[in-house]
C-alpha positions in Angstrom: 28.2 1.8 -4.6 25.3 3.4 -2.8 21.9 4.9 -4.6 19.7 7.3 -3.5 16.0 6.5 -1.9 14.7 7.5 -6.0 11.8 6.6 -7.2 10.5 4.9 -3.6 11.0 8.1 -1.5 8.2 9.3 -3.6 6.3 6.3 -2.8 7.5 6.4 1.1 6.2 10.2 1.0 2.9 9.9 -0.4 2.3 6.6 2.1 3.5 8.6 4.8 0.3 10.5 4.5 1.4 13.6 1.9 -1.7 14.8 -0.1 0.3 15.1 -2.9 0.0 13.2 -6.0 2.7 11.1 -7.1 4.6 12.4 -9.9 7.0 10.5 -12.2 8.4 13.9 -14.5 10.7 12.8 -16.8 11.1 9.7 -15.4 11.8 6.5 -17.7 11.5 3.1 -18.7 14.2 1.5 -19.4 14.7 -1.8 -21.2 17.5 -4.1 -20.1 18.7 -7.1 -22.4 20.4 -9.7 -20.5 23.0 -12.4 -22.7 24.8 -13.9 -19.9 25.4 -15.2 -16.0 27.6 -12.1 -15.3 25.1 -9.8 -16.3 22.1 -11.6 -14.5 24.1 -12.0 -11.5 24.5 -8.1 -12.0 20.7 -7.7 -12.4 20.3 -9.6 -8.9 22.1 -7.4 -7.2 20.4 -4.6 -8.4 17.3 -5.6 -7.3 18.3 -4.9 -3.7 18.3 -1.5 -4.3 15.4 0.4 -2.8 16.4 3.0 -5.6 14.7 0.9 -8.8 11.7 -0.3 -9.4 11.3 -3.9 -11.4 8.4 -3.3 -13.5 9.0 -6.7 -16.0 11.3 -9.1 -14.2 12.0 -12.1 -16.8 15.3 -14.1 -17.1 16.5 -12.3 -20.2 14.1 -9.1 -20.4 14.1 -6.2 -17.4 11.8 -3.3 -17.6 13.1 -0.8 -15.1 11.2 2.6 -13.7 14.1 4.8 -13.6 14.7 9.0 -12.3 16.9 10.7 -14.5 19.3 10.9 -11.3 19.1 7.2 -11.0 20.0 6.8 -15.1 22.8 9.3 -14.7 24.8 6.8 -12.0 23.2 3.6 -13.5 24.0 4.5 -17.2 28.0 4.2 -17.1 27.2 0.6 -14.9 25.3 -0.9 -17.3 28.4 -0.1 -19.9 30.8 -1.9 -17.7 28.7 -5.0 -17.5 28.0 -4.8 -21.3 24.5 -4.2 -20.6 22.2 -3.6 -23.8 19.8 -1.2 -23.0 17.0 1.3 -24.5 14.7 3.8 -23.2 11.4 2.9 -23.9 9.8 5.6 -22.4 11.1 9.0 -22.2 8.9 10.5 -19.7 6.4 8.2 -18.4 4.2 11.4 -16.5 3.1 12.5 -19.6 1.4 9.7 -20.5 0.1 9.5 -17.2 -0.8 13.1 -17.8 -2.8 12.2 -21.0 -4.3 9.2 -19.6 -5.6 11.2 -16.5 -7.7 14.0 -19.2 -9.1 11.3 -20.8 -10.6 9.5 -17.6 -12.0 12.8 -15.8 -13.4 13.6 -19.2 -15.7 10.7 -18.4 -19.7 12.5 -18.4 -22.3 10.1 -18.0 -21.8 7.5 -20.8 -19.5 4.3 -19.9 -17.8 3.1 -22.8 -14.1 1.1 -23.6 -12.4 4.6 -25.1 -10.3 5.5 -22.2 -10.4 4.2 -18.8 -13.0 4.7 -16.0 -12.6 5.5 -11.9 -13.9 3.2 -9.7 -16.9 5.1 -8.8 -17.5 4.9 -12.5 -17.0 1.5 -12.7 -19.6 0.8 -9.8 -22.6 3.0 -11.4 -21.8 0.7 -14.8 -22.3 -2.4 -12.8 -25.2 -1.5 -10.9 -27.2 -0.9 -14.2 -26.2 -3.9 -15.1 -27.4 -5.3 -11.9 -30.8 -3.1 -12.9 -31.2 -3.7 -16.4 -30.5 -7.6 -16.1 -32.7 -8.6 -12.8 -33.6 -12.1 -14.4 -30.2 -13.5 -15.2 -27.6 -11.2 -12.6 -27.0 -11.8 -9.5 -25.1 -9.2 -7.4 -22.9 -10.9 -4.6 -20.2 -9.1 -2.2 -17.2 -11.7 -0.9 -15.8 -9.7 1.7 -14.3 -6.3 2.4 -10.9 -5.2 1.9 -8.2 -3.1 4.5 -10.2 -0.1 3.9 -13.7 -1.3 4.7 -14.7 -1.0 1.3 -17.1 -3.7 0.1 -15.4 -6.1 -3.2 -18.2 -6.5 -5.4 -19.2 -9.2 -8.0 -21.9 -10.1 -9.9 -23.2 -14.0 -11.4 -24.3 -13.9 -14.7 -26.7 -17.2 -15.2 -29.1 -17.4 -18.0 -30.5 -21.0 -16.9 -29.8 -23.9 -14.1 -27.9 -27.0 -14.5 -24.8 -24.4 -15.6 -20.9 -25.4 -15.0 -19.7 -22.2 -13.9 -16.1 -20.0 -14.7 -14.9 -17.7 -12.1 -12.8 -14.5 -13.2 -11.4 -11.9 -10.9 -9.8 -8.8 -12.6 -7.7 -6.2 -11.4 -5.8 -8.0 -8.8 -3.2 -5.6 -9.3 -3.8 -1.7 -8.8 -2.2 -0.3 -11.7 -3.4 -3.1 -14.4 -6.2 -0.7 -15.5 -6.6 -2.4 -18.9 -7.5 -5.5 -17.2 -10.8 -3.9 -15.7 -11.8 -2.5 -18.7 -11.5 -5.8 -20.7 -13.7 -7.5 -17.7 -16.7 -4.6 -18.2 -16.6 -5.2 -21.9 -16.6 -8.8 -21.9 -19.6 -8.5 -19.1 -21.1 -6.2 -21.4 -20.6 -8.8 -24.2 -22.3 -12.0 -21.8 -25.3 -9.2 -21.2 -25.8 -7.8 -24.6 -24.1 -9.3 -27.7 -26.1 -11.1 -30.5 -23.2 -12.8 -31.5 -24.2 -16.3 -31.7 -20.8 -17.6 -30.3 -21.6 -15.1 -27.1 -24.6 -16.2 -26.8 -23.2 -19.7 -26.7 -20.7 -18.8 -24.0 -23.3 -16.8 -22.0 -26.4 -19.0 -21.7 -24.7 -22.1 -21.5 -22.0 -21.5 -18.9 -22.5 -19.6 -15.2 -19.9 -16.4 -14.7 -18.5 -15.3 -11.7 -16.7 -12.3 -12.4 -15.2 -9.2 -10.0 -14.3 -6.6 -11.7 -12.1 -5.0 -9.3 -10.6 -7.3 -6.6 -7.7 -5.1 -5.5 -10.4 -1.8 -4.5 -7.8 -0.3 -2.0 -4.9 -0.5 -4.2 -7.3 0.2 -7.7 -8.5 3.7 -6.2 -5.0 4.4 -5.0 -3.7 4.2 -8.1 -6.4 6.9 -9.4 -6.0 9.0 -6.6 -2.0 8.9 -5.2 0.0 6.8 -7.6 -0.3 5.4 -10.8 2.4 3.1 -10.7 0.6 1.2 -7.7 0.4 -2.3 -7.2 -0.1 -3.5 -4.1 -2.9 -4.0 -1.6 -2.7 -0.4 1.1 -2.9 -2.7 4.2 0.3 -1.4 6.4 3.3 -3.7 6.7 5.9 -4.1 9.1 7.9 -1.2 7.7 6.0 2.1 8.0 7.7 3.6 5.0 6.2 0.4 2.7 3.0 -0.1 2.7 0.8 -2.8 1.1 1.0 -6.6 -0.1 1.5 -8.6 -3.5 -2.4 -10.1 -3.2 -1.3 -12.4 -5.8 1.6 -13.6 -3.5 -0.8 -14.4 -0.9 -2.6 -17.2 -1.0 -1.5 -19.8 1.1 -0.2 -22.4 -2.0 3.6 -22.9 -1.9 3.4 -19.4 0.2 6.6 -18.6 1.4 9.1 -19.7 -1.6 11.5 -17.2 -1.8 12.3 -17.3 -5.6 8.6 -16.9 -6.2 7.9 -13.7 -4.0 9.7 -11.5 -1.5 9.9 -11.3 2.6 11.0 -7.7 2.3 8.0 -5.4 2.8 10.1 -2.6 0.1 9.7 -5.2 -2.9 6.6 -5.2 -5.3 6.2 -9.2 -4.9 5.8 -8.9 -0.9 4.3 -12.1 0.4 2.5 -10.3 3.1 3.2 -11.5 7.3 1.2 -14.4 6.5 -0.9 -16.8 4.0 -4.0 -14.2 3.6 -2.4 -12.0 5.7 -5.0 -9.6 3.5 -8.5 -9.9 3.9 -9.1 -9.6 0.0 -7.0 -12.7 -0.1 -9.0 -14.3 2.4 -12.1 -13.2 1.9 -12.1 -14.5 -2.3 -10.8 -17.7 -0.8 -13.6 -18.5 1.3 -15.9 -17.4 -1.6 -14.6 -19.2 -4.3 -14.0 -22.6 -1.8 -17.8 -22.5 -1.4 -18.9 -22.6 -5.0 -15.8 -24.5 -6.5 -18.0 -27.5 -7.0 -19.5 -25.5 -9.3 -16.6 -24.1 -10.8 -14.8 -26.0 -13.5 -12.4 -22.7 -14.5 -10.4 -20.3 -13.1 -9.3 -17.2 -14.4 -7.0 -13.9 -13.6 -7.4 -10.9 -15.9 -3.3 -9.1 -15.6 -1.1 -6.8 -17.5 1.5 -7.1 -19.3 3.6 -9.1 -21.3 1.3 -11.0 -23.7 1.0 -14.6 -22.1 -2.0 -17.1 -21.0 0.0 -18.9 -18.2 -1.3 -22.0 -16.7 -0.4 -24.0 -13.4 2.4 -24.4 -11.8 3.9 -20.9 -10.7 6.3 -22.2 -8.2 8.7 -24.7 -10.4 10.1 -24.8 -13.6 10.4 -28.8 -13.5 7.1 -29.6 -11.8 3.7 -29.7 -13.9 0.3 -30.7 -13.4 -0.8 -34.5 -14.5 -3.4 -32.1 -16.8 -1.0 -30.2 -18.5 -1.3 -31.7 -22.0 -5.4 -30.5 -21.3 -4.1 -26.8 -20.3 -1.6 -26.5 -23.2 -4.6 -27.8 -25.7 -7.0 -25.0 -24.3 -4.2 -22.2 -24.3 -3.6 -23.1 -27.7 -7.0 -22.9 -28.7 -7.3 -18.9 -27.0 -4.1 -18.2 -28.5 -5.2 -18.9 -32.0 -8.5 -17.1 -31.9 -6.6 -14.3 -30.5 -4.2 -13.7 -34.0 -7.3 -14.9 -35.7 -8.5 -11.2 -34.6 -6.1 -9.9 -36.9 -4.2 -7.5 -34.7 -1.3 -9.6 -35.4 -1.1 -9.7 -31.3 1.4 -12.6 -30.3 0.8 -14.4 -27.1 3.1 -17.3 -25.3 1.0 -19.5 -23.2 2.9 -22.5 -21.2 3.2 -22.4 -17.0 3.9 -19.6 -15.2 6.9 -21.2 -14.2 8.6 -22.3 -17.1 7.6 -19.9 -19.7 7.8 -16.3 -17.3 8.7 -16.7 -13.8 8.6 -18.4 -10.5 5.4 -16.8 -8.4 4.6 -18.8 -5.6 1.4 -17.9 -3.8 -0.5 -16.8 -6.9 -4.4 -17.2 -7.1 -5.0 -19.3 -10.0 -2.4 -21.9 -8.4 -4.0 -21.7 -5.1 -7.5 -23.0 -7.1 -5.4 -25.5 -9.0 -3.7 -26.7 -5.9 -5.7 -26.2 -2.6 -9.7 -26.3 -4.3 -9.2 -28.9 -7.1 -10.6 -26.1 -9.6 -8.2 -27.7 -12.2 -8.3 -25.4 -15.3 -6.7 -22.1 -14.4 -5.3 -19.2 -16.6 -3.7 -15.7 -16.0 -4.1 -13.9 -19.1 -1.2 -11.1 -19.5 -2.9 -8.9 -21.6 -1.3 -6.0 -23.9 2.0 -5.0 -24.7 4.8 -6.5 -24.3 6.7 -3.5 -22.8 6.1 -0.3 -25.3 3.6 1.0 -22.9 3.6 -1.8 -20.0 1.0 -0.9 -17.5 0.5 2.8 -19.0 -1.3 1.2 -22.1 -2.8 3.8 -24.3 -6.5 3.5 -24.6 -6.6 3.2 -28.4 -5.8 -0.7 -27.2 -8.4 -1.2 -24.7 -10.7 -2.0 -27.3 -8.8 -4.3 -29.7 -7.5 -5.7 -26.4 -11.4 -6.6 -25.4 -12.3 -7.9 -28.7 -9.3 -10.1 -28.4 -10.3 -11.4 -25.2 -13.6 -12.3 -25.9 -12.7 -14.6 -28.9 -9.6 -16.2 -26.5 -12.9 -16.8 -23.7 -14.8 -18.3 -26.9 -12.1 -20.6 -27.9 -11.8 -21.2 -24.2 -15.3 -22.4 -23.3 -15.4 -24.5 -26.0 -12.3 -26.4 -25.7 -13.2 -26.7 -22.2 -16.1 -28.3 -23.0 -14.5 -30.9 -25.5 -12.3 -32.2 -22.6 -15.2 -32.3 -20.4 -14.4 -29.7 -17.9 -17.3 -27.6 -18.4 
């Protein structure tokens, strides 16, 4: 049976060149429950449709962006196979609607109520370049597609440090993750928490706050729903690369990412076929002897994932060590009393295969050899259109997981 272009034509349009804003009216997220090989062997062959779009992709759990047109022919399909399914979201634009007020609405103060542009963004951490001469040190590691610079910022309070790197944001539309890395620099910079001081002073910081720029403004400007880099591809109607299917570790395993331009987990032509990609490798390869941790900020799902991304049967020798730290973040984070659950486990064996990833390309190809992505709030309510009543639980959250991090780090002597 054949499906309309859907929701990509909208995407195709806009990268086309259309001025026009994406909008998704009335279109919904569906949830899919999967019980058995049929009905995943189903689910495969829907993801060769160009007329879907696969925003959670686990074994047993789908999270589909669906027009109503597309529901209409879908709906008596997903009968047939047995499908259950629910809408989690009626009408995803008016969210996006909401969430759009509250950002414009943004004056001059920066704060972790709603969520900011990347201009705004930029002025926040160039005060904190201002206000913190003695212990921040601006650096740039490259530009992206665009020619736009990707800015970072070292946070040292003293010499002799082990240092952490973070990036955030790798992914355009996970616009909770840049929010939680401003607060959390915020924290490093400000708190008088004692335990923040502890993890400040005693431990150097890497962080980018927006590593994906291209894709990050996009995503403000064109299309919410955006997640790729905006670097053209061989297929003029898809634009853009998976940056966290690009680094050149296990590269081009086809269960981990995709070779088709269309798909959200493109690979890209090429190991750091996107200068982002390339340009945070050769930062991050010549500081990793100072670097005893890794870590990607993401959205969502809920998980801290750890090494390896492209097997379910391999793991590293220093698993044990990564399961004993996850643990450690993933008690302080229901300690917060949110009653926020996370998994934590590989990539592989407790989400998905992704081959390529960043945090795997430290473990693997720079001997960095603690790594975490940290899948931040929901598990699928909201997805990636996350009201901003969580951004600040979600922060405070984060900063007790980095807490429980850095010290557990420590005790196994990687710090």
């Amino acid at each position: 049976m054949r499906f309309s272009l859907g929701v990509l034509l909208v995407l195709y349009l806009c990268s086309c060149g259309y001025a026009q804003k994406v909008r998704y009216d009335n279109y919904k997220i569906l949830n899919l429950n999967i019980q058995s090989l049929e009905q995943s062997k189903f689910i495969e062959k829907l993801k060769g449709l160009s007329s879907f779009s696969f925003l959670k992709n686990i074994e047993r759990n789908h999270d589909l962006l669906i027009s109503p047109r597309e529901l209409k022919k879908l709906a008596p399909m997903l009968k047939t196979a047995n499908i259950t399914n629910k809408i989690l979201i009626d009408n995803i634009q008016e969210i996006i609607d909401e969430e759009e007020v509250k950002t414009k609405a943004e004056g001059d103060s920066f704060g972790w109520d709603r969520y900011h542009s990347y201009e705004s963004i930029q002025k926040f951490i160039d005060g904190i370049i201002e206000d913190h001469k003695d212990v921040v040190t601006p650096f740039i590691i490259g530009k992206s597609y665009e020619g736009r610079d990707i800015r970072g910022i070292k946070i040292s309070y003293k010499p002799g440090n082990r240092g952490i790197f973070l990036e955030s944001n790798i992914h355009a539309r996970e616009w909770i993750t840049s929010a939680t890395c401003t607060f959390f620099i915020n924290e490093l910079l400000n708190s008088k928490n004692p335990e923040i001081r502890n993890i400040a002073e005693n431990v150097d910081w890497y962080i980018i706050p927006v590593f994906n720029v291209d894709g990050f403004i996009h995503s403000h400007e064109k299309d919410r729903m955006w997640r790729k880099t905006r670097q053209p591809t061989t297929n003029p109607k898809c634009p853009g690369t998976d940056p966290n299917r690009n680094f050149d570790t296990h590269w081009s395993s086809d269960e981990g990412s995709s070779g088709n331009p269309c798909d959200e987990t493109f690979r890209g032509a090429a190991p750091f076929s996107e200068p982002e990609c390339k340009a945070l490798s050769d930062y991050v390869r010549s500081i990793k002897d100072n670097i005893g941790v890794y870590l990607a900020y993401h959205s969502y799902g809920q998980y801290i994932l750890s090494p390896y991304g492209h097997s379910k049967t391999e793991f590293p020798e220093n698993y044990d060590d990564m399961l004993q730290i996850a643990k450690a973040s993933y008690d302080a984070i229901l300690d917060q009393g949110y009653g926020t659950k996370y998994r934590y486990g590989s990539t592989a064996s407790v989400l998905y295969v992704a081959s390529g990833s960043s945090v795997d390309y430290a473990y693997n190809e720079l001997d960095i050899k603690i790594g975490y992505t940290f899948e931040f709030r929901d598990q699928g309510r909201y997805g990636f259109v996350l009201p901003s009543i969580n951004i600040l639980p979600n922060c405070q959250e984060t900063v007790a997981a980095m807490i429980a991090l850095v010290k557990e780090s420590k005790s196994l002597g990687y710090l």
